[in-house]
C-alpha positions as CSV (number, residue, x, y, z in Angstrom):
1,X,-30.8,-24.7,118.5
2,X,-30.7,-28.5,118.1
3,X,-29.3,-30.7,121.0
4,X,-26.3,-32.9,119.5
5,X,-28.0,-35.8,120.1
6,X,-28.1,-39.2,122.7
7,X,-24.1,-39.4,122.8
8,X,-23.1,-35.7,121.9
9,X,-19.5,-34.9,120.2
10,X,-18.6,-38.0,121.3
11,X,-20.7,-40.1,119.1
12,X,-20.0,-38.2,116.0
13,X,-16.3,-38.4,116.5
14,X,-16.8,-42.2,116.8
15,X,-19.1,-42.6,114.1
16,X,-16.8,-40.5,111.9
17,X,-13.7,-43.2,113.0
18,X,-15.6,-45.9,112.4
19,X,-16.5,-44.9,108.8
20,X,-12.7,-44.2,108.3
21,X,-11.6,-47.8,109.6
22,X,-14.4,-48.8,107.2
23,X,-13.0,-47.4,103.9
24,X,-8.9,-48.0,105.0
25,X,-10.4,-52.1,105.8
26,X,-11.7,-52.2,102.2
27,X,-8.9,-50.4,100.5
28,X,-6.2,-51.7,101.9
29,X,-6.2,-55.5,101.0
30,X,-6.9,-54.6,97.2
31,X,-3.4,-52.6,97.4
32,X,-1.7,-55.2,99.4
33,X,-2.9,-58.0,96.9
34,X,-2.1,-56.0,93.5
35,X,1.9,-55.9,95.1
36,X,1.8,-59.1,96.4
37,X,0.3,-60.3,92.6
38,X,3.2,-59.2,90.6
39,X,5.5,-62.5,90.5
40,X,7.8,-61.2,87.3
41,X,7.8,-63.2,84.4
42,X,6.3,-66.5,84.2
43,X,6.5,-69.7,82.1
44,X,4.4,-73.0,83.0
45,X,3.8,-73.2,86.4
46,X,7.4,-71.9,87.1
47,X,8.0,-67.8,87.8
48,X,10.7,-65.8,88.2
49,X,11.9,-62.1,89.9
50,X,14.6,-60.4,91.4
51,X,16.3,-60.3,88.7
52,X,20.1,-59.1,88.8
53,X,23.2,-58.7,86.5
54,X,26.6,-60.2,87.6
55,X,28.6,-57.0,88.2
56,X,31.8,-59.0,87.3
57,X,30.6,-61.0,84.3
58,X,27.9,-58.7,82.1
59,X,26.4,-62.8,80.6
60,X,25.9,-63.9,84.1
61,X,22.3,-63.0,85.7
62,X,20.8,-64.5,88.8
63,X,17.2,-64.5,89.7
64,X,14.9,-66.2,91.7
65,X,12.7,-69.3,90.7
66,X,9.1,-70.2,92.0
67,X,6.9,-72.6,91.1
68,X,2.9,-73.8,92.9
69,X,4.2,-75.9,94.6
70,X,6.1,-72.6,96.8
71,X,9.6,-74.3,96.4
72,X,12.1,-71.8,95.5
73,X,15.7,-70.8,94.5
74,X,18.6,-68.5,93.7
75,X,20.0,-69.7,89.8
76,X,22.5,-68.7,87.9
77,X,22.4,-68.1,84.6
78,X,25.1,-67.9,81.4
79,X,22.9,-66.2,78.9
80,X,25.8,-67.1,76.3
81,X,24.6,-70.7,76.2
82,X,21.6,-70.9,78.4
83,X,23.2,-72.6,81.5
84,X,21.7,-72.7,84.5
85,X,23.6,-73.1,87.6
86,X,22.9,-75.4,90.0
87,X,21.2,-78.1,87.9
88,X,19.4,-79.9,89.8
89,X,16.8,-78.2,92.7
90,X,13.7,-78.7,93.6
91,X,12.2,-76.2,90.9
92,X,11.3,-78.0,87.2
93,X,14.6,-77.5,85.5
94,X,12.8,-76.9,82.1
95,X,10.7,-74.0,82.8
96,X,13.1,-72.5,85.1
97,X,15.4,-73.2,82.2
98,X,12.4,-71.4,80.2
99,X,12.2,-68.9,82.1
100,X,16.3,-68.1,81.9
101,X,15.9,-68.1,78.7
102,X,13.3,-65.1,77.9
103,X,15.3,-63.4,80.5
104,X,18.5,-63.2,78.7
105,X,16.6,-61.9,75.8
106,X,15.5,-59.2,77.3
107,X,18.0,-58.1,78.9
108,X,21.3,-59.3,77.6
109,X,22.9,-57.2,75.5
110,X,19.8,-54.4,75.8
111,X,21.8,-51.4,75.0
112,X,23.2,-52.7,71.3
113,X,21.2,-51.0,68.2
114,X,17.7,-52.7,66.8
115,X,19.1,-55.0,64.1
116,X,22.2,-55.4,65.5
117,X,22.9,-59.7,66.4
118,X,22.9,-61.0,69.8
119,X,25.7,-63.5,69.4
């Protein structure tokens, strides 16, 4: 029979925990990046997410605009003529307006048939 060594149980244990910090320290910042990486949709240097629908007016969305820079806001926008509400902020108001603006086609009026016009 084989003697378990300078350290016994003990060292395997601790070998064995050290290997399992090892693998969770190398897969853990790829899955923290890759949810971190996913900003929404993005136009210039300008990116927006948390997208949601005005439960009161079905044209209205808000969402939240980011540019390089890391300034960032809360708009609101009228996908019947493209307004965005406030207009002025520290975020460029073109591609934030951009930005609005592939939005509301993609998600205004979503449910109506293929073919069917968006006005």
């Amino acid at each position: 029979m084989r003697a378990a060594g300078r350290w016994g149980a003990a060292g395997l244990l601790s070998r064995r925990l050290g290997a399992a910090a090892l693998v969770l320290w190398l897969l853990l910042p790829s899955a923290w990046g890759a949810a971190l990486a996913a900003p929404g949709l993005c136009v210039g240097q300008v990116c927006g997410d948390e997208i949601s629908r005005s439960a009161q007016y079905h044209w209205q969305l808000r969402l939240r605009v980011s540019d390089q820079d890391h300034h960032r806001e809360r708009i609101l926008v009228d996908c019947r003529n493209g307004g965005i509400s406030p207009q002025l902020g520290p975020v460029d108001r073109a591609y934030a307006a951009a930005v609005a603006r592939r939005y509301c086609r993609l998600t205004w009026r979503s449910d109506a048939p293929p073919g069917a016009p968006r006005s």
